[in-house]
C-alpha positions in Angstrom: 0.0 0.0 0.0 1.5 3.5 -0.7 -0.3 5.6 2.5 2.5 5.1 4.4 5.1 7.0 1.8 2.2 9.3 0.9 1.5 10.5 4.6 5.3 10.7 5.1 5.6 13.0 2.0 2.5 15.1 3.1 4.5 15.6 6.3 7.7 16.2 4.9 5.5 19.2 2.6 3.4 20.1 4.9 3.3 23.9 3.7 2.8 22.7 0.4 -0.2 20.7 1.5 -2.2 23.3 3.1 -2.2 25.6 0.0 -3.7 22.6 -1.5 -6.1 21.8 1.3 -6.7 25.7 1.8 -7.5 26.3 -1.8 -9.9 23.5 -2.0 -11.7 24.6 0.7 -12.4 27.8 0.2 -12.8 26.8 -3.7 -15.5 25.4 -2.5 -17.0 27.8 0.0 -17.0 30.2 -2.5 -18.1 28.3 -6.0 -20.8 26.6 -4.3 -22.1 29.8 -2.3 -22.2 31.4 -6.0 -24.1 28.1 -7.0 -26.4 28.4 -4.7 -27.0 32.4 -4.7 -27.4 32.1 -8.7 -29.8 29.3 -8.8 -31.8 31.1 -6.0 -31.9 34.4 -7.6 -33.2 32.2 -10.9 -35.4 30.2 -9.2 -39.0 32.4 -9.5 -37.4 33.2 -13.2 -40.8 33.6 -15.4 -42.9 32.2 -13.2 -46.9 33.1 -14.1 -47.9 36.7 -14.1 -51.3 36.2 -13.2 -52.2 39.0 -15.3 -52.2 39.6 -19.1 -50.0 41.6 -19.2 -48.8 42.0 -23.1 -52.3 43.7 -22.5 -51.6 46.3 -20.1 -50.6 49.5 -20.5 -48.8 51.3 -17.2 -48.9 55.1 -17.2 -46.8 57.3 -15.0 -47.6 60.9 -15.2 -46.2 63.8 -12.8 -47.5 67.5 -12.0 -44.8 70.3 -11.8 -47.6 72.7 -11.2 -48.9 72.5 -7.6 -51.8 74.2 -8.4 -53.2 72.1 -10.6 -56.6 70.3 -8.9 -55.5 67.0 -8.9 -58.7 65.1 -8.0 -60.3 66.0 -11.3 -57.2 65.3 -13.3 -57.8 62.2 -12.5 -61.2 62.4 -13.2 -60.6 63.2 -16.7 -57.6 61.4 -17.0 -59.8 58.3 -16.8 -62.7 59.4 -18.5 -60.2 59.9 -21.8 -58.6 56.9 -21.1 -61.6 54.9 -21.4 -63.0 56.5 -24.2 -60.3 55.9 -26.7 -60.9 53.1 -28.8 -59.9 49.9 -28.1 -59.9 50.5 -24.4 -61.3 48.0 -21.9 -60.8 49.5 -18.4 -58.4 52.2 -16.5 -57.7 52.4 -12.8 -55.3 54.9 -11.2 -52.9 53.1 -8.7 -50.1 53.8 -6.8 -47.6 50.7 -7.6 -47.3 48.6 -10.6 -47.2 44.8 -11.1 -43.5 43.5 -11.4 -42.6 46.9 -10.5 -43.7 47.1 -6.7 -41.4 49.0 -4.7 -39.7 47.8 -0.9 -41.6 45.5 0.9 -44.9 46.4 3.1 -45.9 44.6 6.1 -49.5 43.5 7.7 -50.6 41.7 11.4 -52.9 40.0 12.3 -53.4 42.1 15.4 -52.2 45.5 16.2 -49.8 44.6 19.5 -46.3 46.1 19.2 -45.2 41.6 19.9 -47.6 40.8 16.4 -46.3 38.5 13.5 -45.4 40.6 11.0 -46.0 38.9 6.8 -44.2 41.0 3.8 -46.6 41.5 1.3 -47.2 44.6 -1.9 -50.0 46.6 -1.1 -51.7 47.7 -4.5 -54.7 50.8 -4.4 -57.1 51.6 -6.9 -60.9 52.6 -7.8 -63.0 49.5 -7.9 -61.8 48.7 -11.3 -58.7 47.9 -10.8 -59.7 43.8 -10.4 -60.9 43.9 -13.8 -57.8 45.5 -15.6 -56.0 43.6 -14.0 -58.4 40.6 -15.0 -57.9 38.9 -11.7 -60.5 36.2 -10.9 -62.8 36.3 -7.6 -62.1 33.2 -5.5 -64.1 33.9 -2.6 -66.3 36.8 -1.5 -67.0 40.0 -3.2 -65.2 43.0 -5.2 -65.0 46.6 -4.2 -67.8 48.9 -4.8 -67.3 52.4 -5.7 -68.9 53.9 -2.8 -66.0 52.3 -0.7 -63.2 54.0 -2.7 -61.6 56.4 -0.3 -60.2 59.6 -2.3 -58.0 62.0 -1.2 -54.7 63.8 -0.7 -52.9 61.9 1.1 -51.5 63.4 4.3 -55.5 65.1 4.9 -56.9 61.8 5.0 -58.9 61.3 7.8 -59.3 57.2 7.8 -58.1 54.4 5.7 -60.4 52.0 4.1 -61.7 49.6 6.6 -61.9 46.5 4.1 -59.3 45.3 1.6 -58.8 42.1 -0.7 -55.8 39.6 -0.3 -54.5 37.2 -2.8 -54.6 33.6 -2.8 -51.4 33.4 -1.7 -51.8 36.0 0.8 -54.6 34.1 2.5 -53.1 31.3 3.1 -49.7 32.8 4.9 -51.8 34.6 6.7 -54.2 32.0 8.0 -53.0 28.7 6.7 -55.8 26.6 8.5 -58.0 28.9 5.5 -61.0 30.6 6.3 -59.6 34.1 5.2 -62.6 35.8 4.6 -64.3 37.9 7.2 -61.0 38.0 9.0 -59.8 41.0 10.2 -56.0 42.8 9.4 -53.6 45.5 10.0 -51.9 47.3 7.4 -49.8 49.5 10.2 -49.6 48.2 13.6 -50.7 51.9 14.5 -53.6 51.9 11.7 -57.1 50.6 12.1 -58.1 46.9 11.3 -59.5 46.3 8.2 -62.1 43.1 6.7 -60.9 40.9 4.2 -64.1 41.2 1.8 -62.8 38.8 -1.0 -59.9 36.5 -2.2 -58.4 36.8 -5.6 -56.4 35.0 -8.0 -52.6 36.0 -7.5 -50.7 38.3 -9.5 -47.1 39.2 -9.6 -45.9 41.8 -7.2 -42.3 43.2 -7.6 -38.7 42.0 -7.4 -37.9 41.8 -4.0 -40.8 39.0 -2.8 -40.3 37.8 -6.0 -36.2 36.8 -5.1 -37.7 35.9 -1.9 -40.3 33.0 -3.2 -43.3 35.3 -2.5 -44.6 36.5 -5.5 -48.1 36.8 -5.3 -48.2 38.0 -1.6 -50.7 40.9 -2.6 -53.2 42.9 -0.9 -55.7 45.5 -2.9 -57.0 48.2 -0.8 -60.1 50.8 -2.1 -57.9 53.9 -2.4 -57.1 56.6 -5.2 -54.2 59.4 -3.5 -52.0 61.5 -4.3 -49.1 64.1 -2.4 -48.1 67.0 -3.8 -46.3 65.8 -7.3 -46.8 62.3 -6.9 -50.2 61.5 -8.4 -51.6 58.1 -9.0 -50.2 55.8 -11.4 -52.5 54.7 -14.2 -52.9 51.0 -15.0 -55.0 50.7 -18.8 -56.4 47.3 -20.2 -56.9 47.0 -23.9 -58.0 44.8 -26.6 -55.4 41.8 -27.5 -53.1 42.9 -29.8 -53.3 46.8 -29.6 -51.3 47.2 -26.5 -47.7 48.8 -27.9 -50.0 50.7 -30.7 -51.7 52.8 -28.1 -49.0 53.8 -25.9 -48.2 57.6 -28.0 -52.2 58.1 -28.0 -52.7 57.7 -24.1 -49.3 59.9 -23.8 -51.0 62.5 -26.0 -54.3 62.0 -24.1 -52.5 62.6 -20.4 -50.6 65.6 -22.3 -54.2 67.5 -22.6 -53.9 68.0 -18.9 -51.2 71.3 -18.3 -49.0 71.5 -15.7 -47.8 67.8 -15.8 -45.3 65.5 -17.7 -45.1 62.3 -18.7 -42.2 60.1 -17.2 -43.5 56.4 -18.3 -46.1 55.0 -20.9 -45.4 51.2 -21.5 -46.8 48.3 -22.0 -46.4 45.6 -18.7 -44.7 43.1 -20.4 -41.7 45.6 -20.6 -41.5 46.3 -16.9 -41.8 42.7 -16.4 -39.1 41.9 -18.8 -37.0 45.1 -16.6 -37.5 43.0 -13.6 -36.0 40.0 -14.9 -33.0 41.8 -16.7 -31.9 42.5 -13.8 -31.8 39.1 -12.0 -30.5 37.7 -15.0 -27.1 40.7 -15.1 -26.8 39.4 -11.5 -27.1 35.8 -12.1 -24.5 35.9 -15.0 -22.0 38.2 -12.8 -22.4 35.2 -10.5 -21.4 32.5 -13.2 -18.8 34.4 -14.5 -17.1 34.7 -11.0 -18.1 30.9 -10.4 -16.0 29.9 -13.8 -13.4 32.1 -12.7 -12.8 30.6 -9.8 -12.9 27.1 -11.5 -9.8 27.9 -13.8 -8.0 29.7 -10.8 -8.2 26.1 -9.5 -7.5 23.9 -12.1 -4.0 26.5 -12.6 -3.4 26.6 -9.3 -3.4 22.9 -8.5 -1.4 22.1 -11.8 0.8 25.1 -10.7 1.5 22.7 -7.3 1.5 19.7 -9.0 4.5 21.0 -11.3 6.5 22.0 -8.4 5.6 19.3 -6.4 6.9 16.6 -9.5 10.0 19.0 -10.3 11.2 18.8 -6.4 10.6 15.4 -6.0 11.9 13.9 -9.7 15.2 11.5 -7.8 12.1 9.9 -5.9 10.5 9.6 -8.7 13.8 8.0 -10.7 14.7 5.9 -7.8 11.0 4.3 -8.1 11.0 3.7 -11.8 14.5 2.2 -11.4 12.9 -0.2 -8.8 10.7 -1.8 -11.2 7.5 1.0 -11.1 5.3 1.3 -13.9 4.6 4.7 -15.5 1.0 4.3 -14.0 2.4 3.5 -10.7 3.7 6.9 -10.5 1.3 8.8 -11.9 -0.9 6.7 -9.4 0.7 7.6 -6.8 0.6 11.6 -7.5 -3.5 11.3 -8.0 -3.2 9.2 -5.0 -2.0 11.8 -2.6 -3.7 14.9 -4.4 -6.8 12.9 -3.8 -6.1 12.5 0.3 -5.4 16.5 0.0 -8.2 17.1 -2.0 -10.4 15.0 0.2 -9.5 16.8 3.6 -10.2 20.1 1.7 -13.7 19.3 0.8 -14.7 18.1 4.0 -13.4 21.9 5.6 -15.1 23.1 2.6 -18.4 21.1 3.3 -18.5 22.7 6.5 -17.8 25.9 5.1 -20.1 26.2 2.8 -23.2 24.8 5.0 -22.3 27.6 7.5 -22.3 30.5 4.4 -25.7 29.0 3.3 -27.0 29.1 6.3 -25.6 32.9 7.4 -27.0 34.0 3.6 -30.4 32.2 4.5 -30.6 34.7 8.1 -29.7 37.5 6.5 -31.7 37.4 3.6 -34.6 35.4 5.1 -34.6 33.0 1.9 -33.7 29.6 1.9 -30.9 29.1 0.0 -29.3 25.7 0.7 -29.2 22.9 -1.2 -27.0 20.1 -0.6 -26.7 18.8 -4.0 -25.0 21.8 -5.5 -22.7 21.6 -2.9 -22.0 18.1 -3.4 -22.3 18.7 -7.2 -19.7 21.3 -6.7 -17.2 19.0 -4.9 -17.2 16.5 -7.2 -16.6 18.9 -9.9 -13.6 20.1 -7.8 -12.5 16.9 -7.1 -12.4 16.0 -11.1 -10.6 18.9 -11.9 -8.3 19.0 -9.4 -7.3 15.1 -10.4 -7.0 16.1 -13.9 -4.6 18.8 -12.6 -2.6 16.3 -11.4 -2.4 13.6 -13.9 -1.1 15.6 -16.7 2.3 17.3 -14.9 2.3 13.2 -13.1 2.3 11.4 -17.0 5.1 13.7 -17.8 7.1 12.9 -15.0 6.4 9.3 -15.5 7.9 9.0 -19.4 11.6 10.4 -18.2 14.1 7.5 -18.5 15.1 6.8 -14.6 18.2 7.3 -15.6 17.9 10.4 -17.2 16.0 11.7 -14.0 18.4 10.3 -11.0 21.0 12.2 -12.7 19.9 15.3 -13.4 18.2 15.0 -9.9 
């Protein structure tokens, strides 16, 4: 068995042989971390909108002229809107679908020690189910004498009802039986009835990265501060979507003391959404490849010096009778024990990462076959590292090697 001269050489390199351990593990701390982070920031990748939204158009106007009357803007805004051809329904709103800004929180009770659940909290007139062609699971929709209207910092009272998503419903009470139930959109604010349960839609990129895309709540309100007005959100016929975007611009244009920042059609902010995650996810690969050649150099760097320091042992066993193989054997044979303590440090290492990544970010990220995907992949490289600088070694005449060693 060739342990025992292997475990003697380790010890007699023992600098040597923690760069190799050393490198493998954090190798593979750091390749399988970027594994992991790149196949979780892909993993809600172009998952169902909910919505049609190659069919929705998303308008963003904003006043420069504070004394314009911004209730009936919006008014008239709306009544234009709907009465251009092709048209199916408009509903002013303050945050978009894949475009959802930060991340809002509800309770189920209004005590400073209540569960708090992320979620996107959407407002509208009671049209805005309908362009956004969600479907009524349970209950009812909003009627318009429950739209409360108003600038927002002379609001008296919030709405006292609101509608949740499916998916909403069911992190908030998993046992079901959502409707009727009473929430907190502010710990501070009052409660307010679930009235009705709809079909989820996409919210915006952060729940999305998180796994919760179609935590959404829809509350009866049309507001607006100072500048910021309400958002638009405009269903049309299939088809006509990217054909109508200059004629609503024109149409919010017939309102003075305003510009327009945004008219497109939802598929493009969804598509936004998703570049993003995809530069991120491809920043991540690239490092991940990176660090894969870094290896494969490295440990052939190693190997080299390791063969080139040692070339009278390896004359002296070829004079003995030992095979090419044997030597090249025994090379992979002692990379593999380095290799193998590395992977175990960097097992530990990388479980540890996953699991800091996974408090910090609250999203789950570990997944033990990338990790052990990753090692092998390490492992295969590594030995391939080895056996090239090893065969080379091997084919010098012993003679040739003892003496120049």
């Amino acid at each position: 068995m060739e342990f025992r001269p292997i475990l003697l050489s380790i010890k007699h390199n023992k600098a040597i042989a923690m760069l190799v351990i050393i490198q493998v593990a954090i190798t593979l701390t750091v390749l399988s971390g970027s594994l992991l982070m790149t196949t979780s920031t892909l993993k809600e990748w172009n998952l169902p909108s909910g919505i049609p939204h190659d069919n929705i158009i998303s308008a963003v106007p904003q006043f420069y002229d504070l004394d314009v009357d911004v209730r009936q803007s919006v008014v008239d805004d709306l009544a234009r809107i709907k009465a251009l051809p092709g048209v199916i329904n408009a509903s002013p709103t303050t945050q978009l679908p894949f475009g959802a800004q930060g991340v809002q929180k509800v309770y189920l009770n209004a005590t400073d020690e209540a569960q708090e659940y992320d979620t996107n909290i959407f407002t509208g007139d009671a049209n805005l189910t309908d362009v956004l062609g969600l479907s009524l699971i349970e209950g009812r929709l909003f009627r318009e004498n429950e739209i409360v209207t108003g600038k927002r910092d002379e609001l008296n009272a919030t709405p006292p009802i609101v509608m949740v998503s499916e998916d909403m419903a069911k992190a908030l009470f998993p046992d079901g039986d959502a409707l009727g139930k009473t929430i907190w959109l502010d710990k501070g604010a009052s409660p307010a009835e679930i009235i009705g349960i709809y079909s989820n839609f996409m919210n915006g990129e952060q729940l999305n990265y998180i796994g919760q895309s179609y935590r959404t709540v829809l509350q009866p309100l049309v507001t607006w501060q100072n500048r910021q007005v309400p958002d638009y959100l405009i269903r049309v016929e299939p088809g006509l979507a990217k054909g109508m975007l200059e004629t609503i611009r024109n149409e919010l244009y017939k309102t003075d003391g305003r510009y327009v920042n945004r008219v497109e059609v939802l598929s493009r902010t969804q598509k936004r959404m998703y570049d993003g995650r995809g530069s991120h996810a491809i920043t991540l690969l690239v490092i991940s490849f990176i660090l894969l050649l870094i290896t494969a150099f490295g440990m052939a760097g190693l190997v080299s010096f390791l063969v080139t320091q040692r070339q009278k042992q390896i004359g002296t066993r070829r004079a003995l009778g030992a095979t090419k193989w044997d030597v090249v054997r025994y090379f992979m044979l002692e990379n593999g024990i380095l290799t193998t303590i590395g992977i175990v440090i960097g097992l530990i290492l990388s479980i540890v990462f996953a699991f800091v990544l996974t408090e910090d970010s609250g999203v789950n990220i570990l997944d033990m076959s990338y990790i052990f995907a990753t090692a092998f992949f390490i492992i295969l490289i590594n030995q391939l590292a080895v056996y090239f600088p090893a065969k080379k070694a091997a084919n010098v005449e012993p003679a040739i090697v003892t003496r120049a060693a």
